[in-house]
ZADOMAR-699865 format. One record per residue (C-alpha): x negated, y, z negated; residue in one letter. Coordinates in pm, 1 decimal, always signed. Last residue first. Example, Ala and Ser with C-alpha at 12.3 -4.5 7.8 and 13.67 -1.06 7.14 Angstrom:
# ZADOMAR-699865
[[-1367.0, -106.0, -714.0], S],
[[-1230.0, -450.0, -780.0], A],
***
This chain:
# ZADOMAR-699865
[[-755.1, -3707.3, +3443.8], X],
[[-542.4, -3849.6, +3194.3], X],
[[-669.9, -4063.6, +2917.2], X],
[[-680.5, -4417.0, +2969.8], X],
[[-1062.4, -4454.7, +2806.2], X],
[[-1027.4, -4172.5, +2546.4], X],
[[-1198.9, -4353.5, +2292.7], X],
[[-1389.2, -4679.9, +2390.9], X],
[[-1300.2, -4912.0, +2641.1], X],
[[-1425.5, -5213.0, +2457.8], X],
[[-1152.1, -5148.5, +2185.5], X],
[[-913.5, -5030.3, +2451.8], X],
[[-948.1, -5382.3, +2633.8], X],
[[-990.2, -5547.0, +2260.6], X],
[[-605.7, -5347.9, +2094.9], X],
[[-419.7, -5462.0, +2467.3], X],
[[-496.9, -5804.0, +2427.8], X],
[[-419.9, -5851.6, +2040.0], X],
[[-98.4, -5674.6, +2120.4], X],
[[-9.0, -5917.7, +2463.7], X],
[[-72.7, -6200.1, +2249.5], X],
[[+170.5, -6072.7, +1934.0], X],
[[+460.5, -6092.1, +2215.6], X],
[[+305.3, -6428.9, +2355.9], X],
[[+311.4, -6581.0, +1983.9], X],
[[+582.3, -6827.4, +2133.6], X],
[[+398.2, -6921.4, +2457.0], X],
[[+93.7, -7050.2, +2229.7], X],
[[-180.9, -6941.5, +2280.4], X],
[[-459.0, -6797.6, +2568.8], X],
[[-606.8, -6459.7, +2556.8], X],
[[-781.0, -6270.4, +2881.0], X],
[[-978.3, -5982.0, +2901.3], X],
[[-1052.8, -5680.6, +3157.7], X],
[[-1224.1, -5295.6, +3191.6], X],
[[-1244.9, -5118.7, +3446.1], X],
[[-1465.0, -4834.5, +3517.0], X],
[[-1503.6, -4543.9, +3831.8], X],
[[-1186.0, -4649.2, +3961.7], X],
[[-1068.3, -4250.4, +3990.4], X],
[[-774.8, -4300.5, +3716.6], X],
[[-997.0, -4517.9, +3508.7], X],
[[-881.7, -4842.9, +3456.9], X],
[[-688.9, -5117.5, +3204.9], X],
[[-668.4, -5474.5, +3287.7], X],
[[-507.3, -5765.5, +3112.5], X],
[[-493.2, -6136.0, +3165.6], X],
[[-293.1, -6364.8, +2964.9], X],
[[-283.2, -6729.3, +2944.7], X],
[[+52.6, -6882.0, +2786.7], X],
[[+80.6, -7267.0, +2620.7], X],
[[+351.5, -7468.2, +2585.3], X],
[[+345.5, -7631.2, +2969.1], X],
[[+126.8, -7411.0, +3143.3], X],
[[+230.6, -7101.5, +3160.1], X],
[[+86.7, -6739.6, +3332.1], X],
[[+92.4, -6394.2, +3163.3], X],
[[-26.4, -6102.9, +3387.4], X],
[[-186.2, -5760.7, +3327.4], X],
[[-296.7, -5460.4, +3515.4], X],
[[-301.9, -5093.4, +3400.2], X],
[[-380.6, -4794.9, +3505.9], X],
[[-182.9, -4509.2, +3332.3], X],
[[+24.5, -4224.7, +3484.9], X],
[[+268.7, -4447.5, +3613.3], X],
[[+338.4, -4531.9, +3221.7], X],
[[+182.1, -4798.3, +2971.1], X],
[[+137.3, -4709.0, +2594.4], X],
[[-138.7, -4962.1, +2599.4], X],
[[+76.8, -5147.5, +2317.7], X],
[[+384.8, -5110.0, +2508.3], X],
[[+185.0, -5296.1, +2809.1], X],
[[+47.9, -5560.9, +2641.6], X],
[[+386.3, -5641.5, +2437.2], X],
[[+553.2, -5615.1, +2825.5], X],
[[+304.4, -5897.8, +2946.4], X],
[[+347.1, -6087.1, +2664.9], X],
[[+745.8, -6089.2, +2698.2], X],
[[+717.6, -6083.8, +3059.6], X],
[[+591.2, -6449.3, +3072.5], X],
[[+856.7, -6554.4, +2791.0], X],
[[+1132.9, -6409.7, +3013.4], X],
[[+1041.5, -6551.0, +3313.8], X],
[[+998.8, -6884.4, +3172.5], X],
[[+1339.7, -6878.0, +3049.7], X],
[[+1538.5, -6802.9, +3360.5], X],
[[+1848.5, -6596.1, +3261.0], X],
[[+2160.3, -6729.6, +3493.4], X],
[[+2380.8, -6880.5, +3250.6], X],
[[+2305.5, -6623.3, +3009.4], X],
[[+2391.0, -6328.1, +3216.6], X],
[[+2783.0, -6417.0, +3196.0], X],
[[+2729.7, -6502.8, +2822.3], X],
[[+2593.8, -6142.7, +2787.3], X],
[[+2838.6, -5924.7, +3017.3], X],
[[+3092.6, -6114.2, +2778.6], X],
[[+2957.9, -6000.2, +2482.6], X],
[[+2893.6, -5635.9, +2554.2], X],
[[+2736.4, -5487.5, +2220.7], X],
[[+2451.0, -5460.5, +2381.4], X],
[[+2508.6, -5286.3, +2701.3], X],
[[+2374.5, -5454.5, +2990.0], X],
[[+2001.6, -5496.7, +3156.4], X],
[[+1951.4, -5788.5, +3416.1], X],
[[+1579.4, -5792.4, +3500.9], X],
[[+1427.7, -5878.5, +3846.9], X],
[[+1032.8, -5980.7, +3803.0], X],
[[+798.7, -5991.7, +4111.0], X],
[[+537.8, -5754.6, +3905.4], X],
[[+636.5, -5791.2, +3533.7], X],
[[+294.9, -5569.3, +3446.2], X],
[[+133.3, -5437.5, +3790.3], X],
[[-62.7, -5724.3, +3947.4], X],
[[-426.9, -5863.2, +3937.5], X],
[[-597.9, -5756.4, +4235.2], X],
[[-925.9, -5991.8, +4334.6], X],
[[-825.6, -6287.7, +4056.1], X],
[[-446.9, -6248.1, +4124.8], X],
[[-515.5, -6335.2, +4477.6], X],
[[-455.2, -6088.5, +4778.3], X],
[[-188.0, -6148.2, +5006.0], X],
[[-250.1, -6044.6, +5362.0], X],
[[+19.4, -5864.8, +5530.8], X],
[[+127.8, -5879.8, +5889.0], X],
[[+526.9, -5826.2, +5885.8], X],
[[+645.2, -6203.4, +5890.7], X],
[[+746.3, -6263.7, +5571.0], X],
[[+967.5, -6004.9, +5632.1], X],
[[+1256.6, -6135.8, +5446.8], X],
[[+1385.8, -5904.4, +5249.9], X],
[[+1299.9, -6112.4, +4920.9], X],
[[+995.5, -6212.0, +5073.0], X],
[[+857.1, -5936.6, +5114.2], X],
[[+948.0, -5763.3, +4786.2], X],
[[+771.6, -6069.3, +4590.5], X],
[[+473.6, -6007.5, +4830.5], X],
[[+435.1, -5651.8, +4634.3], X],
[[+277.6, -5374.8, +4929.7], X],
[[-0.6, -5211.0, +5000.5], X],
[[-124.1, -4976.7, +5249.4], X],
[[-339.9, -4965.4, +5570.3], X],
[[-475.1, -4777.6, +5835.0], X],
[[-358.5, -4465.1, +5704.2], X],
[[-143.2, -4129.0, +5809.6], X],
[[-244.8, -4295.1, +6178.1], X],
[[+174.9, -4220.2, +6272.4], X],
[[+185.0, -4648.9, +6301.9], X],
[[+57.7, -4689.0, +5915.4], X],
[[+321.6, -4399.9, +5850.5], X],
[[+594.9, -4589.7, +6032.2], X],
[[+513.3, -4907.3, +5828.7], X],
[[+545.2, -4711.8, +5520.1], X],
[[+903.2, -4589.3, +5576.9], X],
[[+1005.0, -4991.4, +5677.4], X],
[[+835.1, -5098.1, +5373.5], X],
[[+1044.7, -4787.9, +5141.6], X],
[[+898.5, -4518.2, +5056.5], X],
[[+608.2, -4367.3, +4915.3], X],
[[+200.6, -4324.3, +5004.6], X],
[[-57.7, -4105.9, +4848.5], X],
[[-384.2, -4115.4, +5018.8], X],
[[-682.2, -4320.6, +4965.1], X],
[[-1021.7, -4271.0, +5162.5], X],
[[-1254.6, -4598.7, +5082.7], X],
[[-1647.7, -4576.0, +5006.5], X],
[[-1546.4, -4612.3, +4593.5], X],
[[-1458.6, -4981.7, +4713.6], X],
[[-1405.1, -5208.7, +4416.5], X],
[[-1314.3, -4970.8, +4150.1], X],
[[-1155.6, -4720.5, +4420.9], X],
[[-943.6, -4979.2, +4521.7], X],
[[-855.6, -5125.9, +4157.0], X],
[[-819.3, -4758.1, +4093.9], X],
[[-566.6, -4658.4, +4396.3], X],
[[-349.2, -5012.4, +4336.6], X],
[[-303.4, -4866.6, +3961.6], X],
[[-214.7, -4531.2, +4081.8], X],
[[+40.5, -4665.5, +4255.1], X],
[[+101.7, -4422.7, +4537.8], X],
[[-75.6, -4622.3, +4839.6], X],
[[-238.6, -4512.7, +5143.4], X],
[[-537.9, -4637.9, +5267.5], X],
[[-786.3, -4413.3, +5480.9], X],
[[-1091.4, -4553.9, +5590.1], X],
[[-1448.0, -4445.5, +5470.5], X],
[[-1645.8, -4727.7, +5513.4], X],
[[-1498.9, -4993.0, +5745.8], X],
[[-1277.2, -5231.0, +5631.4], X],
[[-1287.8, -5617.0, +5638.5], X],
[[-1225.7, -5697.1, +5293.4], X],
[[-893.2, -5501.5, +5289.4], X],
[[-816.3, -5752.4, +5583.4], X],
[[-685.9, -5710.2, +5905.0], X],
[[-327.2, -5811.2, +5993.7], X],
[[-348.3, -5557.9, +6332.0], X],
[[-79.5, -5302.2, +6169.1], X],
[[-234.5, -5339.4, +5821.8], X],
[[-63.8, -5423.9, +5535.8], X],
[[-258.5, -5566.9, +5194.4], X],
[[+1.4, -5822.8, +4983.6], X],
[[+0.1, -5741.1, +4627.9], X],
[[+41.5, -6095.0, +4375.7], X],
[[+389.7, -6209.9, +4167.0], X],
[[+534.7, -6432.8, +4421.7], X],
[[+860.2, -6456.0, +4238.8], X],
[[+1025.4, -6493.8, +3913.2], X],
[[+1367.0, -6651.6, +3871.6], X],
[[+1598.5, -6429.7, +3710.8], X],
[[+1570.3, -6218.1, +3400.6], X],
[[+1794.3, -6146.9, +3103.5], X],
[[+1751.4, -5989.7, +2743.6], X],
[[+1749.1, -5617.8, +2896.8], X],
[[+1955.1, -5441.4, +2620.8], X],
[[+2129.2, -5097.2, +2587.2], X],
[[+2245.8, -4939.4, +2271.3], X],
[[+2005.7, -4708.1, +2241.7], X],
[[+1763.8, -4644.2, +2518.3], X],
[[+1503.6, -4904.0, +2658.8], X],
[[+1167.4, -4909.2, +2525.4], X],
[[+915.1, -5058.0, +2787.1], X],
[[+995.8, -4797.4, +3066.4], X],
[[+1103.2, -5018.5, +3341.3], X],
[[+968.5, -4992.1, +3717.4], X],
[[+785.6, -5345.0, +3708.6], X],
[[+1105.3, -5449.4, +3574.7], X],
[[+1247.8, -5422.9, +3953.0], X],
[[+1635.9, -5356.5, +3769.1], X],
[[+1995.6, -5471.1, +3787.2], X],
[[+2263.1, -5271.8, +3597.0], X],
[[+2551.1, -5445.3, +3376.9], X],
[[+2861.4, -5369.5, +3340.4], X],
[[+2898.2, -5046.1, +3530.4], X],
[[+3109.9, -4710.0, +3473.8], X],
[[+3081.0, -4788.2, +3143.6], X],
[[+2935.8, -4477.3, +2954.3], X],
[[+2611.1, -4615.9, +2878.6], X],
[[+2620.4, -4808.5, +3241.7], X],
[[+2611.7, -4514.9, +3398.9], X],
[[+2353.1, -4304.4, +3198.2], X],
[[+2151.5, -4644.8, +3250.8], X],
[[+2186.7, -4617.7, +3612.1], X],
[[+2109.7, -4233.5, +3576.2], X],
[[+1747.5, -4298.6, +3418.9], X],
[[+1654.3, -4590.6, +3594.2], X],
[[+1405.0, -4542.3, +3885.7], X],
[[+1267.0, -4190.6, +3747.4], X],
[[+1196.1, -4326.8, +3393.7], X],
[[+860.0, -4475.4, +3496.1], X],
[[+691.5, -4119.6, +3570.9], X],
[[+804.3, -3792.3, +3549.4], X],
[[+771.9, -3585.3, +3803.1], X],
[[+380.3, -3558.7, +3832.9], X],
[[+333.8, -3940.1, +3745.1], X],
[[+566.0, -4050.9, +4033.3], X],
[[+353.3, -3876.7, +4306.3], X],
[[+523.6, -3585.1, +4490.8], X],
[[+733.6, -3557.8, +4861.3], X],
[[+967.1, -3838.1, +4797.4], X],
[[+1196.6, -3677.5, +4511.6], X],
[[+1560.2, -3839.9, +4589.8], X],
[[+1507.7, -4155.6, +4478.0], X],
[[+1281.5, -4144.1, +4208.1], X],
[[+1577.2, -3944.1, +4029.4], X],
[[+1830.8, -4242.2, +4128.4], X],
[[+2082.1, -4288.4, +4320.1], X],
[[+2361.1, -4505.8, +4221.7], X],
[[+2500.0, -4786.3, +4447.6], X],
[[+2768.7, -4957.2, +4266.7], X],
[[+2805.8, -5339.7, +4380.3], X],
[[+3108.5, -5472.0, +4262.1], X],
[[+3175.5, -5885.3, +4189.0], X],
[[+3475.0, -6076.3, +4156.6], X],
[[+3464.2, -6034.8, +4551.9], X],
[[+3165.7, -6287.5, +4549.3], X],
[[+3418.1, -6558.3, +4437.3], X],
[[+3403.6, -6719.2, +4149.0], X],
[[+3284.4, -7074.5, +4052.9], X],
[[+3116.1, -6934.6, +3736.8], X],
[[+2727.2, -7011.4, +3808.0], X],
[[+2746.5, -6960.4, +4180.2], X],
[[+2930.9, -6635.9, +4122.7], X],
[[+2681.8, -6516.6, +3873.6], X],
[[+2365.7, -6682.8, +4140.1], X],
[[+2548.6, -6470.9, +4437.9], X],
[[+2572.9, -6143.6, +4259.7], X],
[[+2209.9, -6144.0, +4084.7], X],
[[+2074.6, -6236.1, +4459.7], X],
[[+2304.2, -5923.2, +4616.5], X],
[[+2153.0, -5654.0, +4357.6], X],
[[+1816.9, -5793.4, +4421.6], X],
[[+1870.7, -5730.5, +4785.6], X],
[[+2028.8, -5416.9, +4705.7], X],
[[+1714.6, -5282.6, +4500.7], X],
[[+1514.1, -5397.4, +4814.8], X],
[[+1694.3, -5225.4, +5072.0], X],
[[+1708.1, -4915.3, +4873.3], X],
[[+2018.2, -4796.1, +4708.5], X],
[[+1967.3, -4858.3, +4333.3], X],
[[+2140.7, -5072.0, +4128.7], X],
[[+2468.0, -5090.0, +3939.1], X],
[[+2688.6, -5422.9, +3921.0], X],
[[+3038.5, -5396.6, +3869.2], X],
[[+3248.4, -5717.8, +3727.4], X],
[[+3571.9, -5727.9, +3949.4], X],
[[+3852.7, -5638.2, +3789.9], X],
[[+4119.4, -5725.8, +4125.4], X],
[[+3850.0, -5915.1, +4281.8], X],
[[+3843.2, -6111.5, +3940.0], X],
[[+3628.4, -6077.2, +3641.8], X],
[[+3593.9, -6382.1, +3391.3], X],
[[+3800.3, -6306.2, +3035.0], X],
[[+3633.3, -6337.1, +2709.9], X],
[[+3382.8, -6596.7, +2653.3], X],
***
């Protein structure tokens, strides 16, 4: 390896500025300085803000979809104002551009949607007709699929921005990813998780990924110590599904790769935009033919689907 950083080169680290992009940012920092013996001071944080950052007002899929969250932090770290950039990988486009690389990812966590009400109440326990706001299109058609009778409206921000629209009456509940919630600790807040087999989560759900610039050697030996393999092969067959689907925010899809010593189980789920149909498989192999796994998935759900199942409406 080529030389460590110091706090007078420290390695810089771009994320986005929201509490739980810089919580991520801060967990990447303190396992590469646990790893190397270094000081967190050896380390940068660069806040760069982000297209989906600044546009609040309009669903993802009308400006632009998955690209919004990472566009100028990869612009950044193309021409090297940051080493390496940290990322929710639920938000990441499955082709990255040239010359970049995401070949890292740290521990998963919880991986299922938690349901937030103000009183704690279940999404179960509902009354026809309530409002529930939410602007993942995916949440919206598992909702609709499962309870047409529900209002949904569209919901962004961060948890402490949606909390304050649950207590304005905008909805009477909204969802959020437990693996945010317990990485800024608000464990606490009262939301219900809701098993894989009732929801099953957005593709890499609960998944931080570490992307750097290719050709950077020592930004890869640095991220090698702290890659967690599992992680990696899970998201590999999850990310194959997706790319095959020709996932965006535009598109419903569910999916989720478990282990189990060498082998992999994979679930998939594709929608229609208003809930109306759903469609869902699972495979189970061996973790190393995950990637070809997540193809064989995605080619049955569409199969089944029939022509022009995901197409926009």
């Amino acid at each position: 390896m080529t030389s460590l950083p110091n706090p007078d080169s420290p390695f810089r680290i771009g994320t986005r500025g929201s509490p739980l992009a810089l919580a991520q940012a801060h967990e990447t920092r303190s396992r590469l300085s646990a790893a190397f013996d270094l000081p967190e001071e050896a380390f940068e944080i660069v806040v760069i803000k982000t297209t989906g950052d600044k546009v609040l007002d309009r669903p993802l899929g009308e400006i632009g979809g998955k690209g919004l969250f990472t566009r100028e932090i990869e612009d950044a770290l193309l021409d090297g104002s940051i080493d390496i950039a940290v990322h929710s990988m639920k938000d990441m486009p499955v082709a990255q551009p040239g010359g970049l690389v995401i070949d890292c990812c740290l521990p998963r966590e919880d991986v299922r949607d938690a349901f937030l009400t103000l009183d704690g109440g279940a999404l179960a326990d509902l009354p026809e007709g309530t409002v529930v706001g939410t602007s993942s299109l995916r949440r919206k058609s598992q909702l609709l699929h499962k309870r047409p009778d529900l209002q949904i409206v569209e919901f962004r921000g961060n948890v402490q921005t949606r909390l304050k629209k649950l207590e304005d009456g905008v909805a009477v509940g909204t969802f959020l990813a437990m693996a945010g919630l317990r990485r800024l600790g608000l464990t606490d807040l009262p939301a219900t998780a809701i098993p894989v087999d009732e929801m099953l989560p957005a593709v890499a759900q609960g998944a931080i990924g570490i992307e750097r610039r290719g050709d950077d050697t020592r930004a890869g030996d640095m991220l090698a110590a702290i890659c967690d393999a599992n992680t990696v092969k899970r998201l590999t067959a999850e990310r194959a599904f997706l790319e095959a689907l020709d996932g965006s925010c535009q598109t419903p899809i569910a999916g989720l790769a478990e282990l189990d010593g060498g082998s992999l189980k994979l679930r998939g789920e594709i929608l229609r935009t208003d809930g109306s149909e759903a469609v869902d498989g699972q495979l189970g192999g061996a973790v190393e033919d995950g990637a070809e796994m997540g193809r064989a998935l995605a080619e049955d759900l569409l199969k089944r689907g029939g022509p022009g199942f995901l197409a926009h409406h």
